[in-house]
C-alpha positions in Angstrom: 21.7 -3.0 -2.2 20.0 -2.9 -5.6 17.5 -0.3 -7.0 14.2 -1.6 -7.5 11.5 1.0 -9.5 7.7 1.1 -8.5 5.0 2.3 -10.9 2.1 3.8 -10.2 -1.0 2.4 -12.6 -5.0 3.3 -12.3 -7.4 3.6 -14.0 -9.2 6.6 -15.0 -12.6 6.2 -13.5 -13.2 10.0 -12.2 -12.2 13.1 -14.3 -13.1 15.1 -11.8 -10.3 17.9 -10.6 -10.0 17.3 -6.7 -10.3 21.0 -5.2 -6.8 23.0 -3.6 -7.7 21.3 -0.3 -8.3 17.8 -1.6 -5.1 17.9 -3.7 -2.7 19.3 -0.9 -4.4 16.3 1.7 -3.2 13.4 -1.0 0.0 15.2 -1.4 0.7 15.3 2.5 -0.6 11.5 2.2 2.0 10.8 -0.5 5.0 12.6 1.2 4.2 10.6 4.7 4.4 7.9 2.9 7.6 8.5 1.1 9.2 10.2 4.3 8.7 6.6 5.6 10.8 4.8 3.4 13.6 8.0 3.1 13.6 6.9 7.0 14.5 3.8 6.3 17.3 4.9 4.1 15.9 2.9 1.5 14.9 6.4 -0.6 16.8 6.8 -4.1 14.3 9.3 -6.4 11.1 9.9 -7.5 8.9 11.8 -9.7 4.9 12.2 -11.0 4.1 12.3 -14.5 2.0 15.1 -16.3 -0.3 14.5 -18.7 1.4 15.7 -21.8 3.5 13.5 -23.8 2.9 11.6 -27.9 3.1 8.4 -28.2 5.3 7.0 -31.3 4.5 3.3 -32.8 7.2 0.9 -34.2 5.0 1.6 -37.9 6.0 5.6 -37.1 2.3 6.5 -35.9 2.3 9.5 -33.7 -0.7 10.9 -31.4 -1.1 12.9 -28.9 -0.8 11.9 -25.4 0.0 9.2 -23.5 -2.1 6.1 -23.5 -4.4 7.6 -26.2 -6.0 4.5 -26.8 -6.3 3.3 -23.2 -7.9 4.0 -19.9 -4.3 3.0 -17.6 -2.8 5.9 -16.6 1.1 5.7 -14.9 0.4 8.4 -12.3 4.6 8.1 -11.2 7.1 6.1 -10.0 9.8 6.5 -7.2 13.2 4.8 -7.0 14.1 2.9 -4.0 17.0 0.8 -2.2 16.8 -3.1 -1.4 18.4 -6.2 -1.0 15.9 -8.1 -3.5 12.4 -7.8 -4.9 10.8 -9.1 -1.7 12.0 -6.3 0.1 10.8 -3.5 -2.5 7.7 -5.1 -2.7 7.3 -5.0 1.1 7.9 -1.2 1.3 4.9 -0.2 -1.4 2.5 -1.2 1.8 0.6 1.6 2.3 1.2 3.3 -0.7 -1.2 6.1 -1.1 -2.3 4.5 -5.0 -3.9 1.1 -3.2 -6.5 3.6 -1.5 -8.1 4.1 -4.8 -10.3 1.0 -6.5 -8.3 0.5 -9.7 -4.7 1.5 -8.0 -1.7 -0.5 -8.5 1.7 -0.7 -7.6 4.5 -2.4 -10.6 7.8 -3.2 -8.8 10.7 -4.3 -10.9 14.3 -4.0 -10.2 16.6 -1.3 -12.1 19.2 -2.8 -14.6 22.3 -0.7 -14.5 24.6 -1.2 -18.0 28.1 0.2 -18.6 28.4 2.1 -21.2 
């Protein structure tokens, strides 16, 4: 099996800060849904993203943040097992990001190298 990485991307349409509830009913949402695919076996690793971070330019421009310029945000990824794209791109059905208008889900496959 290869490891194939989805990203989360959306857009940032609402800054509003969901309340304790609303936050701990998408994060049961989210763990359901990646409970399903550790099910399956298929479950390698996974991780959000905060939203500190500076962003560096190839002409050595720093600023704050990441995405300074833009309105995409990469919410997080997770890590999983398949035998080929097809396959990881059949298990982000469901996932929690397609509920929201702008959500999308990036799935490429993981190069390993040798060092």
């Amino acid at each position: 099996m290869n490891e194939f990485m989805m990203i989360f991307r959306t857009e940032d349409a609402d800054n509003k800060a969901p309340t304790p509830e609303e936050m701990q009913e998408v994060m049961q949402i989210w763990q359901d849904w990646i409970g399903g695919i550790a099910a399956q076996g298929k479950f390698v690793a996974t991780n959000a993203l905060g939203t500190q971070g500076k962003t560096v330019t190839s002409d050595g421009v720093i600023t704050d943040g990441p995405y300074a310029e833009l309105k995409e945000i990469v919410g997080g990824y997770i890590i999983v097992k398949a035998n080929d794209l097809d396959e990881a791109f059949k298990l982000s059905e469901g996932c929690p990001i397609l509920s929201l208008p702008t959500g999308r889900v990036e799935v490429r496959d993981v190069m390993v190298f040798d060092m």
